[in-house]
N, C-alpha and C positions, 0 to 999 in steps of 0.2 A: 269369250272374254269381254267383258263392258268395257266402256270406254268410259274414262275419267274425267270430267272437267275441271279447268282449273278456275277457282273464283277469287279475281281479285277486287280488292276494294279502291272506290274511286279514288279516297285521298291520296293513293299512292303513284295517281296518276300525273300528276302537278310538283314532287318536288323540285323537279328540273322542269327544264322550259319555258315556256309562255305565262307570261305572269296571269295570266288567269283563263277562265273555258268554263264553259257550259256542262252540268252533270246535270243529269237528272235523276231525281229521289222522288220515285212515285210519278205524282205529275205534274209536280213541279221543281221547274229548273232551278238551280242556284248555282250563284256565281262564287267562285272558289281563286282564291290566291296562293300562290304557291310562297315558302319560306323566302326562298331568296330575291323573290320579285317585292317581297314584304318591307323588305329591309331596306332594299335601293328605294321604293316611295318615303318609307322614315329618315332616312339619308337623305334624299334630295329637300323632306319638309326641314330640315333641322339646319340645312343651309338657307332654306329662301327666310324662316322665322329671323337668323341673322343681320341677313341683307336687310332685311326693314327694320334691323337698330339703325344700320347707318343709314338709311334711306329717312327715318324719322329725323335722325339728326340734323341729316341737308334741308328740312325744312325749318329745324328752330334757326340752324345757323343763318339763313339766309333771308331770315325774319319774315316767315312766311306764316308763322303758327294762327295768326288768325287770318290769313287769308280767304279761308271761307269760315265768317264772324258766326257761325252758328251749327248748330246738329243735330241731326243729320244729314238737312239739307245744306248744299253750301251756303247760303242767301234764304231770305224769308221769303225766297219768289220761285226759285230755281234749284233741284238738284245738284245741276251742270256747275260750273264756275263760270265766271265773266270771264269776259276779255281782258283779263289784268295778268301782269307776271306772278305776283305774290298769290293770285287764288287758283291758279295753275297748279304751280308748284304744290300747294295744298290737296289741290284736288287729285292732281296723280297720285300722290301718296297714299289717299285715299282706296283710288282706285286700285293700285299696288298689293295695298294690306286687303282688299277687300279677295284679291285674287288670292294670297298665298291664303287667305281665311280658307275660300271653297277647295283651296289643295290640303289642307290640313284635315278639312271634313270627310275628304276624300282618304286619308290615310286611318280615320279617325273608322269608317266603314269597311274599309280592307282589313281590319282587324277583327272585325264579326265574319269578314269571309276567308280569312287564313285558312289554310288545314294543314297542323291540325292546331286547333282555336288554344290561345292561352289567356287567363283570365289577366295576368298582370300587366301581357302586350294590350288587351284591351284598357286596361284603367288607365295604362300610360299616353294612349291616343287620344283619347275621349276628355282626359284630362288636359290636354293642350287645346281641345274644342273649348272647354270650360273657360282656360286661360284667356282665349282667345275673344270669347264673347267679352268677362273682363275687365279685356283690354278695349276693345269698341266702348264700355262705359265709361273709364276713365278715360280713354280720347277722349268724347262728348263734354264731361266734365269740367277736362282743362281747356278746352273750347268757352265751353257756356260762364266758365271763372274766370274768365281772359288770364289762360297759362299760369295761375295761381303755381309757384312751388311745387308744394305737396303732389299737388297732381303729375304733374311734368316729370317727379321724382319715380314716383309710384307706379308712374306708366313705364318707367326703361327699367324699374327692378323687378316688373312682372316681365319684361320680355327676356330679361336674362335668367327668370327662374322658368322659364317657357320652353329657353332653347336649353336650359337643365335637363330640364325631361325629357326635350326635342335627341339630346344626346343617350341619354339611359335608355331610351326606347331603340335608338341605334343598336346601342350594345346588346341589350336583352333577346334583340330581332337579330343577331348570328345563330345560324341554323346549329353551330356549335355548343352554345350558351347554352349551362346546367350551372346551377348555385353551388357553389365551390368557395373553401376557404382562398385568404390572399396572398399570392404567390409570392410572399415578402416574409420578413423577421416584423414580429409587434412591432417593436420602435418604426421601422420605417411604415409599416403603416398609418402609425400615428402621425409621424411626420407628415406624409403627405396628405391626412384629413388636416391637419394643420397648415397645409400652405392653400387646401383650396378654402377653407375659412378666411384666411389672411387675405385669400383673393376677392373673397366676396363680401370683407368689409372695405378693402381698397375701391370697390364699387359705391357701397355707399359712401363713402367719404367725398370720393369723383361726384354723386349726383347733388351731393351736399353744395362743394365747391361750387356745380353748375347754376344749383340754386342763387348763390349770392353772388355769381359772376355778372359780366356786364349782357352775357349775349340771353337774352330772355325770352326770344323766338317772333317780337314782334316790333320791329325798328320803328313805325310809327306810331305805336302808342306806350304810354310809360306804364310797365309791368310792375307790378308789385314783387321785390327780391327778398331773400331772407335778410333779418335784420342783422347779420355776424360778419365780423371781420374779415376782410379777403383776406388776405397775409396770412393771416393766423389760420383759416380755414386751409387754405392751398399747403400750407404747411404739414399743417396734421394730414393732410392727403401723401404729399411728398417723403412724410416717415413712413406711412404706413406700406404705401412702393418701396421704399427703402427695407423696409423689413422683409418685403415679399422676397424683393432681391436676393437676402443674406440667407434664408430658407430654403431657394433653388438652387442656390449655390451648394448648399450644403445638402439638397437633397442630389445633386452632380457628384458630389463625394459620395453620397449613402449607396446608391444605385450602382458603386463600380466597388465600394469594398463589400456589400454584404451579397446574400444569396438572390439573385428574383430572375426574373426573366426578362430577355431582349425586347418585347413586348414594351416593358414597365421603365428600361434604359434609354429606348427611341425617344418613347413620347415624353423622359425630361427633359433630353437636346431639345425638343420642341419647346417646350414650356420657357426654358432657358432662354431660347431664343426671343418668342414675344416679348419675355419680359423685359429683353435688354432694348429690346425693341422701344416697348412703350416709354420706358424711361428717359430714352434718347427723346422721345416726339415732346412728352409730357415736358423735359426743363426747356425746350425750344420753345412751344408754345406762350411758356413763360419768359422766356427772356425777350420774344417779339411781343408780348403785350396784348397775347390769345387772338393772333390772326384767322379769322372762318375757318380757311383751307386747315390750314394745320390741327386745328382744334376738331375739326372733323375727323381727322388722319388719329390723332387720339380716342375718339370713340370708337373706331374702327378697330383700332389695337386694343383696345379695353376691351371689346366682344370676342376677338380673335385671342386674349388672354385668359378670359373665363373658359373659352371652350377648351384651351391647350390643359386649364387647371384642370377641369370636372373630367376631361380624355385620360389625364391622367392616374386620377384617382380610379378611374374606372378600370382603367390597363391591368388591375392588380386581379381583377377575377376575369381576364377577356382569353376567351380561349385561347388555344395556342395550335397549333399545327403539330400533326404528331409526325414525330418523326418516322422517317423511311427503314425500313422493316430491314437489315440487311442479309442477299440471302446466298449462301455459300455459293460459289461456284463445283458443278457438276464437271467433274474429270474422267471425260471420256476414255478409255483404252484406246490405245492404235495399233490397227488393226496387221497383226500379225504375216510375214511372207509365210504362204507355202512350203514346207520342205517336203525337198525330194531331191531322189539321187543325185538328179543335175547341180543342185544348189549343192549340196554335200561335199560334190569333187571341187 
């Protein structure tokens, strides 16, 4: 009788474990990522891409934006930064975004080495490279325009459409995730593409505001601001919060009388939450007459608001756990005495 061997295939050897190992194909080696190591790198990129909106922040608030007056180098002499607090401050940030860039590159490469390889998880990586390069041009720009608007505007709505992706690519990367209708009734899926729209004009309105506000990233020299009313500007920012408000609210209602999933109920308590959140910071901010700290604490909520919105929307096709199989219980007999005479009498 022969003996049979059994032949398995490498990619099957990676979906647990060690986020990646050495196979060899022929003779040469390649480096292989497993699903769920895939996912925790896109997770960890789509938290640090956050971190540097507020991290960018603390350096317009703290009027450091030209602290290194030129780009790429900080100085016309020196990569480095001076001895100074304002080019410091610059320059970490710098140095900051330069690290999460090489970690993004790095998730951007884990997706040629996944198994097994998807073409969408690829576009979705490689596209936040893209975003990312970008964004180093428009930094330079708002640099070399001394903080001109536009620029300053253009640079926080590509990082929020960055950590968009930064989040889709989350979602997509559940070793669960297959394209599946949205575990809602029409209406409420329209609603909630409705409240993340509503979110991501309440963005641009915020970068609007920022535009014609007083803090314009460089305390010693006079910045060029948008020509429009603050009043009237912070306003139309403040209804359009206000609508976002009356829309969560109402998507709190939708979420407990119609059919969806626990999944799609959580993540509105979430949503709910920042927004009451932001709205709190945002009329503060305005009644103290837009102090740094606070107006920071607002950008912070503004990124931690997008991501709750774009989570949410996404909840509607995010896999779900399947439920536990339930399985009868087996009723043993017991096990009979003996008869015989003795027992008889």
């Amino acid at each position: 009788m022969s003996n049979v061997s059994e032949n398995r295939h490498p990619r099957a050897e990676l979906e647990e474990g060690l986020p990646g190992d050495l196979r060899q194909s022929g003779d040469m080696p390649i480096l292989t990522v497993s699903t769920v190591a895939f996912r925790r790198l896109a997770t960890a990129a789509a938290v640090l891409l956050a971190l540097i909106v507020v991290s960018g922040a603390a350096v317009r608030l703290t009027g450091s934006g030209l602290g290194c007056p030129t780009w790429p180098r900080c100085t016309s002499t020196s990569i480095v930064a001076p001895a100074s607090y304002h080019a410091w401050v610059e320059f970490g940030n710098r140095v900051v975004t330069t690290v999460v860039g090489v970690f993004v590159a790095v998730v951007a490469l884990a997706s040629l080495a996944r198994q097994p390889r998807r073409r969408d998880l690829v576009l979705l990586a490689w596209a936040q490279v893209a975003g990312f390069v970008g964004q180093a041009v428009i930094g330079g720009l708002s640099v070399l325009y001394d903080l001109a608007p536009p620029f300053v505007m253009a640079h926080f709505l590509l990082s929020m459409a960055m950590v968009w992706a930064a989040l889709l690519l989350v979602h997509r990367a559940d070793p669960g995730w297959h394209p599946r209708r949205p575990a809602a009734e029409r209406e409420l899926t329209w609603l909630l593409r409705l409240v993340s729209a509503t979110a991501g004009a309440v963005l641009v309105l915020g970068t609007i505001t920022t535009g014609t506000g007083p803090h314009a990233g460089d305390g010693g020299k006079h910045i060029r601001r948008l020509a429009l009313p603050l009043e009237r500007v912070t306003q139309l920012h403040a209804d359009a919060a206000l609508l976002l408000t009356g829309l969560v609210v109402a998507t709190l209602f939708a979420v407990r009388l119609t059919d969806t999933t626990a999944v799609v109920r959580r993540r509105a308590l979430w949503l709910a939450g920042a927004v009451g959140l932001q709205v709190a910071i945002g009329y503060t901010q305005y009644f103290l007459n837009l102090p740094p700290g606070v107006v920071e604490l607002h950008v912070a909520g503004a990124t931690v608001l997008w991501c709750a919105a774009v989570w949410l929307q996404l909840g509607l096709a995010a896999p779900t756990a399947a439920a536990p199989v339930a399985v009868p219980a087996t009723r043993t007999a017991r096990p009979q005495p003996l008869r015989t005479a003795a027992t008889d009498t």
